[in-house]
N, C-alpha and C positions, 0 to 999 in steps of 0.2 A: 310513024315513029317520031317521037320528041328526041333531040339531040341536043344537049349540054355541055357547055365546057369550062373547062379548072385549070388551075395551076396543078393541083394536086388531088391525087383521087386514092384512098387506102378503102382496102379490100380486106372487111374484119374488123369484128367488135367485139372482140375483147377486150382484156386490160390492154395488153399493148397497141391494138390498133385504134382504139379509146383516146389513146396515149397521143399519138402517133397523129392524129385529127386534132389535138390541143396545142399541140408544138406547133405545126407549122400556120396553122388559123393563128395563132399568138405573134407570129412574126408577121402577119400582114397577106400569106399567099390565100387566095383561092382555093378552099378547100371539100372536098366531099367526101362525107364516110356513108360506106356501102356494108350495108350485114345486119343483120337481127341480134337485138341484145339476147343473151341466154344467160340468165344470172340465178344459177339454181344453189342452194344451201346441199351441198356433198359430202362437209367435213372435212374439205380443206382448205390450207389457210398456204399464206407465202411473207413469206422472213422479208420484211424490205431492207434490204444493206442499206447503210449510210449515202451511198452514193443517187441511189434509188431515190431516197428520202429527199434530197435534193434536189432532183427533179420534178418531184411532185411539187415541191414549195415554187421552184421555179414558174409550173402551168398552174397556181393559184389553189391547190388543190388539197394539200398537205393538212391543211386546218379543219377541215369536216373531216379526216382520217383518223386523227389524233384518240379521241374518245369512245375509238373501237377496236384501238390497238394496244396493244403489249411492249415494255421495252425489252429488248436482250442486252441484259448488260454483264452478262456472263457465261460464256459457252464453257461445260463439262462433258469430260471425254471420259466413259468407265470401259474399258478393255472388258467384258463379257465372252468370251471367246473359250477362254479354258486352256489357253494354250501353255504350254512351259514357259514362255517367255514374255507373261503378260505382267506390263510395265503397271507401276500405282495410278487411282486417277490423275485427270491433270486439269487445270482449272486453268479460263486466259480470260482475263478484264479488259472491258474496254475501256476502263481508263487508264491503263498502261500506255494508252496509243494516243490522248487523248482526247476521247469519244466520250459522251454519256452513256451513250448507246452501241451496241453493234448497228442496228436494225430495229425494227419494230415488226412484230407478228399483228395480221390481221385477215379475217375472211377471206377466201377469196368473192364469194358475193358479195360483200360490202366492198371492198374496190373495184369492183365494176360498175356496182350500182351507183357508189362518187362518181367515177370519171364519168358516168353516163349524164350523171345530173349537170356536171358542169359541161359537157358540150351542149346538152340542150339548148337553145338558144344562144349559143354563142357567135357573135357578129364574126361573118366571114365562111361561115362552116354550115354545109347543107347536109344533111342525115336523109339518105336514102335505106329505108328498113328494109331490103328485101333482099334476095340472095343475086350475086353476079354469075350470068350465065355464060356468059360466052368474054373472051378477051384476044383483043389483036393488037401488036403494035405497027403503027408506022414511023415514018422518016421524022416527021414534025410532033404525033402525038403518038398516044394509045387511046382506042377506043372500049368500054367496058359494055355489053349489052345486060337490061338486068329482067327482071323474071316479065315486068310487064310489055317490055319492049323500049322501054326510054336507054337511047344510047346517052353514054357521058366518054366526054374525051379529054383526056390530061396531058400535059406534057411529061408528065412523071407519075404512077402508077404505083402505088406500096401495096405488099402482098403481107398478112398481115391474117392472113387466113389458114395459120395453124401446120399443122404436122399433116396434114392430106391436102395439101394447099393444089386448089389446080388453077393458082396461076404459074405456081412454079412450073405443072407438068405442061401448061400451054404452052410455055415460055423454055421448053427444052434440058432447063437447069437439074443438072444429074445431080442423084443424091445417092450415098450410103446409109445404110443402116444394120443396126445387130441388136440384138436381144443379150437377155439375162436370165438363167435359170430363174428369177425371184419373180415373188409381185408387192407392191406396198399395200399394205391397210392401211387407210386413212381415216377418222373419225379424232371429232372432238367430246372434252371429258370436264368432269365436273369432278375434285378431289377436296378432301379433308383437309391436306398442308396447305402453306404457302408455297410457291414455288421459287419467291425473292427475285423474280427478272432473271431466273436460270433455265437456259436451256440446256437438258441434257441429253447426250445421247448415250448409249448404250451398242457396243459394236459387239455381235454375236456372230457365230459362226453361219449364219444367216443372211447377214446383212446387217444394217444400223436399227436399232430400234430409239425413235430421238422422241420428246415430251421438247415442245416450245411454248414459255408462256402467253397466255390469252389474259385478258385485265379478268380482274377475280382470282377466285379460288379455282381457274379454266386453266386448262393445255389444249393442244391438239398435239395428235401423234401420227408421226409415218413409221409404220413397223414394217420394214423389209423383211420379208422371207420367203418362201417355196411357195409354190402357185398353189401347190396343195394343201400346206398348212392355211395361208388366206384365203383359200374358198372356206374351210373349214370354221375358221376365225368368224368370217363375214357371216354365214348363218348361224351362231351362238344368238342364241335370245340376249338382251342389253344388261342382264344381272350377271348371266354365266360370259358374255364377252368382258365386263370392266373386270369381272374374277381374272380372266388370261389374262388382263394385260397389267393389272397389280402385281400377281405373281413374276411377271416377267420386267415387270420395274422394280424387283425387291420393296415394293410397298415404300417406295420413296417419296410418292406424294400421299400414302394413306390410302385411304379405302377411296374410289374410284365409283363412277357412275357417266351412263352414256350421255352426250348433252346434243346430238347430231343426227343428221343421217350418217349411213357408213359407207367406204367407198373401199374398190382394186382398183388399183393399174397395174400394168402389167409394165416391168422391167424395160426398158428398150434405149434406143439415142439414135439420133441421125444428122448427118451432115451433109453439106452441100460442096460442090467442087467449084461454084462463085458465087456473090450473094450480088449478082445483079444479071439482066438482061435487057435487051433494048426496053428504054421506055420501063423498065420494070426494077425495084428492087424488092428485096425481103427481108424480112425481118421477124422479128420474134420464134415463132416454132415453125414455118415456113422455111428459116434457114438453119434452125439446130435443135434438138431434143436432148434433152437430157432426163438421165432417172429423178426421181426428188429426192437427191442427197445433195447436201452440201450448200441449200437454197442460191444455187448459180440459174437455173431454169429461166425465170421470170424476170428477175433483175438484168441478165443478159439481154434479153427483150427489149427492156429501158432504156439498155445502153446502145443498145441497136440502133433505135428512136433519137436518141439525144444525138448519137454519131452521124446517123443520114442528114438530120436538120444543120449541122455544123457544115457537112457537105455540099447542101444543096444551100445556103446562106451564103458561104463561099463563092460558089458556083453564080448566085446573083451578083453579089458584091463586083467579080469580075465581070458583068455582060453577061454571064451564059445563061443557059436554061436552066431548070429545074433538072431534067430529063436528061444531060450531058453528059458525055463520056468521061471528063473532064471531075464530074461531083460524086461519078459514079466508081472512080478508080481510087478518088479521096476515100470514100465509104469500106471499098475492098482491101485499101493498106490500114484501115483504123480497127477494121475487125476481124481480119484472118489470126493474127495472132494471139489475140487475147480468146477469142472462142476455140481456138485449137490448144491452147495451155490449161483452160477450166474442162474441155472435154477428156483431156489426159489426165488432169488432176483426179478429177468424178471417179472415171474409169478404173485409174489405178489402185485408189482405196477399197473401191469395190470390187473386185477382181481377188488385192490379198486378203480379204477378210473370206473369201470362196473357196481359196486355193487348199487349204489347211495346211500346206506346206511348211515345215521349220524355218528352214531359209526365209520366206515372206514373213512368217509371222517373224521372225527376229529382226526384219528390219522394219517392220510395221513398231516393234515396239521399242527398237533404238529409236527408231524417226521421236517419236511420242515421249521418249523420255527426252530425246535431245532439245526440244521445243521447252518441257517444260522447268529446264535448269539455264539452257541458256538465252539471258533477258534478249539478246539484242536479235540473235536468231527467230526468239518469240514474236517480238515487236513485227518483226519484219514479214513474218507471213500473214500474222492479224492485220496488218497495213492491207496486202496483197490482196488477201481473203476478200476485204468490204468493199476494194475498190483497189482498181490497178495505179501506180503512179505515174503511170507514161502514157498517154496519148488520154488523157479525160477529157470526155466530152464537156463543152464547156458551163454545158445546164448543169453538170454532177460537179462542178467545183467550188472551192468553199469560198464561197464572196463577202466571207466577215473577215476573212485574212486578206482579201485586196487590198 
C-alpha cells in the first residue's frame, strides 16, 4: 500500500466538491480531490444566485461561465392554482435591490465541466479519479482507503459525496429525511418568443411549473407534479411532450421544442442533526437535500464551501488544524441557521400549494400580494432570497463596495 498525506482531502466531484478542492488549493493548503468526474447532459440546469456568482469569480472561474449562461433579471410569479383567492401576477426586479442580475442560469454539465477544467492542473491540488472505499478517523488525521489500495490521510476530510454520502454513514452523523407526493420533469426547450431574462414560474395545484432563461431563444424547465403524471410526461415522444408543456405554459414562450435529454426526480429533502465529525465535515447534499424549487439546493452547496474555508482559515490564522474542534464549531454556528430557514422556506411553499385548503391558499396569496405592493417588504425578501445578510461568507461578499 502507498500512503499519502494532505492538509485537506474532499471526497466528491461534483460541482461542489470541484468547488470545494479550488477554495482551499487557492489559499495555499494541501489538497486532494477523490471521485470520478460524471458530467452527463440530463436537462438540468442551476440558477447561480448572486452570491454564488461571487464565489466563482473569487476561484478564478466565473469568466469561462459567462458565455453559457443566462441572466435572471426578473423573477415572475402566476398563481395557476384555480383557487378563490388567487392573487394578479407579481413581477420582482433585480434592480430594485440593486443587482443586474438575480443569478445566472446554466447547465449543470457545463459547470462541472469548468470547475473540472480549472482544477486540472492546479498547483497544490492532486486529483485522485477513483471511488473512496473505506474511511477512518483518528486523533491527529483521517485516513481515506481508495479502490486501488493507495491510503491518503488528512488532517481534515470534506464529504462532498452527495445525498447517499457514506462518509457521513462511516462517520455516525444521523439524518432525516421525507418525501413528497410529486416528482420534477426536467428538460431543456427551444421556443419561438424571447424570454427577456424572465424567469417565470407558474404554481399549480401540483407544484411549481418554472421556464428559467438559457442564452438564446432556450429555457429549461422544472415541472413539478405527481409521479404519475411525470412518468407519463417523460415517455411523450419530443413533438407530443413540448405540446404538454406549451399548453401548460399558456404558450407564453410560443411554440416549443425539445433541445435536451429529459429527466425525473423524485420529490424528497434531507437533513442532518451536525454537519461535522471527527476529522470530518460535509457539505453540499451530504449535509442537506432539497426539492428543486426555489434554486436554494446548489447555491447552499457554495455556501457550505465558502463557510468551512472561512472556518478552517481562521482555525489556521490562530495555530490550529485544519481538522479542530475549534473550525469545526465556527462552520456548525454559520450554517445551522441559514440551512434550517431555506429548508422551511422550500418546504412550506410547497406543502400550501398541495394542501388545497382555503386557509393556505388565502395566505399563500395575501403573502403574494403583500410582497408585491409593499416596496420595502419586497426589497427585503429579494435581498434574503440571493443571499443572506448576516454571517456571508467572505468569498460571497461584494469587494467593489470595500
Amino acid at each position: 500500500m502507498t500512503e499519502k498525506h494532505y492538509d485537506i482531502a474532499i471526497v466528491g466531484a461534483g460541482a461542489v466538491g470541484l468547488s470545494a478542492a479550488l477554495a482551499f488549493a487557492r489559499d495555499g493548503f494541501r489538497t486532494a480531490l477523490i471521485g470520478s468526474l460524471d458530467a452527463r447532459r440530463d436537462g438540468r440546469t442551476v440558477a447561480l444566485l448572486n452570491g454564488s456568482v461571487r464565489f466563482l469569480e473569487a476561484l478564478g472561474v466565473w469568466p469561462s461561465l459567462v458565455p453559457a449562461s443566462a441572466p435572471l433579471e426578473t423573477m415572475r410569479i402566476i398563481d395557476d392554482t384555480g383557487s378563490l383567492f388567487r392573487p394578479p401576477p407579481a413581477s420582482f426586479g433585480a434592480r430594485e435591490i440593486g443587482l443586474d442580475a438575480f443569478g445566472w442560469n446554466i447547465e449543470n454539465v457545463t459547470l462541472v465541466e469548468k470547475l473540472a477544467e480549472a482544477v486540472s492542473g492546479y498547483q497544490g491540488l492532486t486529483v485522485f479519479s477513483q471511488h473512496a472505499n473505506g474511511f477512518e478517523a483518528g486523533e491527529t488525521a483521517a485516513s481515506i482507503t481508495l479502490a486501488d489500495g493507495t491510503i491518503i490521510s488528512a488532517g481534515l476530510v470534506i464529504a462532498a459525496d452527495g445525498r447517499n454520502s457514506r462518509l457521513r454513514q462511516s462517520a455516525g452523523i444521523g439524518v432525516r429525511t421525507w418525501s413528497y407526493p410529486q416528482s420534477a420533469l426536467t428538460v431543456i426547450l427551444a421556443h419561438d418568443r424571447d424570454h427577456r431574462e424572465t424567469s417565470t414560474e407558474f404554481h399549480t395545484r401540483h407544484g411549481p411549473f418554472t421556464l428559467v432563461p438559457l442564452p438564446g431563444r432556450r429555457s429549461s424547465l422544472v415541472w413539478v407534479t405527481s409521479p404519475e403524471e411525470a412518468q407519463d410526461l417523460v415517455s411523450l415522444d419530443d413533438e407530443a411532450l413540448a405540446r404538454a408543456i406549451e399548453k401548460q405554459a399558456h404558450s407564453h414562450l410560443g411554440g416549443m421544442r425539445i433541445d435536451s435529454p429529459r429527466g425525473v426526480v423524485p420529490m424528497s429533502g434531507l437533513s442532518v442533526n451536525r454537519y461535522w465529525s471527527r476529522r470530518l465535515a460535509l457539505v453540499g447534499e451530504a449535509a442537506h437535500v432539497f426539492p428543486p424549487i426555489g434554486a436554494q439546493g446548489l447555491n447552499l452547496g457554495f455556501r457550505d464551501v465558502a463557510s468551512l474555508r472561512d472556518a478552517v482559515v481562521d482555525a489556521h490564522d490562530d495555530g490550529r488544524e485544519p481538522g479542530s474542534d475549534a473550525a469545526f464549531q465556527q462552520y456548525q454556528s454559520g450554517r445551522d441557521l441559514d440551512v434550517r430557514m431555506r429548508t422551511a422556506a422550500v418546504d412550506g411553499l410547497n406543502r400550501t400549494l398541495l394542501t388545497g385548503l382555503l386557509p393556505a391558499d388565502f395566505l399563500r396569496g395575501a403573502g403574494l400580494l403583500a410582497l408585491s405592493n409593499i416596496a420595502p417588504l419586497r426589497r427585503a425578501i429579494m435581498r434574503e432570497g440571493v443571499l443572506p445578510r448576516v454571517g456571508v461568507p467572505r468569498l460571497m461578499q461584494d469587494r467593489s463596495a470595500a
